[in-house]
C-alpha angles and dihedrals in degrees: 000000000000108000108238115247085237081088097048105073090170095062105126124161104118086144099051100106093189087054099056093043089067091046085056086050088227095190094070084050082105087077092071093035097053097058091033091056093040091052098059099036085055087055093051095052092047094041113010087236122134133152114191085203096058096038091053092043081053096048091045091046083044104049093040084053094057103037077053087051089052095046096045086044088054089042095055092042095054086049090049087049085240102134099029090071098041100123084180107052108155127160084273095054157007099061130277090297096217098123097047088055096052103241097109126035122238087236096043084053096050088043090057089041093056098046092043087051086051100044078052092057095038082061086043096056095037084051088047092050085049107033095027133264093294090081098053088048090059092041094057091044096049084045097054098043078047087052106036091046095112099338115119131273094047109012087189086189084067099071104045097268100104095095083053086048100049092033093058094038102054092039130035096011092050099035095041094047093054094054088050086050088062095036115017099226130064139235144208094235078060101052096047085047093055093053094076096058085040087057099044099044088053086052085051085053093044101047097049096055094064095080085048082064101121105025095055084047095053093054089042091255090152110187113161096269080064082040090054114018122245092275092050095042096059090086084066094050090047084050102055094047089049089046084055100067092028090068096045084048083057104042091057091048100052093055090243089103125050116243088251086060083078090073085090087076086068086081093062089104091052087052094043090055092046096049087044097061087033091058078042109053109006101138093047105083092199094051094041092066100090087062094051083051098050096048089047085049093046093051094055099041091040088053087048098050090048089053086054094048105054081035093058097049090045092051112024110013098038 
């Protein structure tokens, strides 16, 4: 087992950017780019209207408050003991591991989370000044899902919220609040545009969840793979990856998609795969890893997909 660097008083590398890169988690940055990039593709193709400025301010609040999301998460889950006793960490789960491995202080990782988490809002507040009041709500309500994640007094992830959370967060408030950010106002093609990222960012959290089994068990964080087990919580996982390309299907039939949109369908295999080592090996952490690895793939290449697809028709179908 790592020792915590709560133990390890004499960590000091608050300069050390690669380090902190790590600590952000900066892989995973593609959950807050997707949306963000979706929203306002999505605003183009309704209205014609994009600022590079604005688009840029929204993806900066967006990514810091993720990355302050990660780091708070890492912070709570060091004080819970959490981490410290993952015997099974990967680049999935388990946290950065920074602080277990004494490079980076408890204290020095809460401190970064909570000024990432205020340069976020500084950009909220200057957007709502620009866009209206609307993007600041959003923007409270995606920091304080973000926050409250797993930090005391809620630790929403405790209770079994944490898929709706993440889910919400990394879908229609993201995607819908970019798109406020273009236009100022908001639609009902955006909103159905922002559910399959929502679905597939709470199948990311889900998933990787599975390999935290025992160690959230173990400090009472009872999200529903804890609820179920990993064997009867596979159904969940199943459902969100179906929900996924049901609601682009719909979306296209409804006339609120274009028809190119349906090129996210294109990622099924990758699902399928996924879904096939998960039914597999889903209560082997290492093994499971391919699968991780596939449902953090399909969400990027599905968000991409979407994006071209409403891009396409805006450029180059009209």
């Amino acid at each position: 087992m790592a020792t915590s660097a709560s133990e390890h008083p004499g960590a000091r590398n608050p300069g050390n950017v690669a380090l902190w890169l790590r600590e952000a988690r900066l892989p995973f940055m593609t959950a807050s780019v997707i949306p963000v990039a979706l929203g306002a593709v999505v605003a183009l193709f309704e209205t014609g209207l994009f600022s590079l400025p604005l688009f840029l301010l929204t993806l900066a609040g967006a990514v810091l408050a993720h990355a302050g999301a990660n780091m708070a998460n890492d912070y709570y889950d060091t004080m819970s003991g959490n981490d410290d006793i993952n015997r099974y960490r990967s680049p999935f789960n388990g946290g950065a591991g920074l602080i277990q491995d004494g490079l980076l202080t408890s204290r020095q990782v809460h401190a970064a989370a909570l000024t990432a988490f205020a340069v976020a809002a500084g950009i909220g507040v200057y957007l709502a000044y620009v866009r209206g009041p609307a993007v600041l709500v959003l923007a409270l309500v995606g920091g304080l899902f973000a926050y409250f994640y797993t930090a005391n007094p809620l630790h929403l992830a405790y209770y079994g919220l944490g898929e709706l959370m993440v889910g919400a967060s990394f879908g229609p408030l993201l995607v819908v609040g970019a798109y406020l950010v273009q236009t100022g106002t908001a639609s009902p093609v955006v909103v159905l545009a922002s559910v399959p990222v929502g679905f597939l960012i709470a199948a990311v959290l889900y998933i990787n969840q599975f390999p935290d089994y025992e160690a959230d068990k173990a400090v009472g964080k009872r999200h529903w793979v804890v609820r179920l087990g990993t064997r009867r919580a596979l159904p969940g996982l199943s459902g969100l990856l179906a929900a996924t390309y049901l609601s682009v299907v719909a979306a296209v039939a409804l006339g609120l998609a274009p028809w190119p949109t349906l090129s996210a369908l294109l990622t099924i295999p990758m699902s399928a795969k996924a879904l096939r080592i998960a039914w597999t090996h889903h209560a082997s952490p290492v093994e499971l890893r391919p699968a991780n690895a596939l449902v953090i793939g399909t969400h990027l290449v599905t968000g991409l997909l979407l994006s071209a697809g409403f891009l396409a028709t805006a450029l180059v179908l009209g």
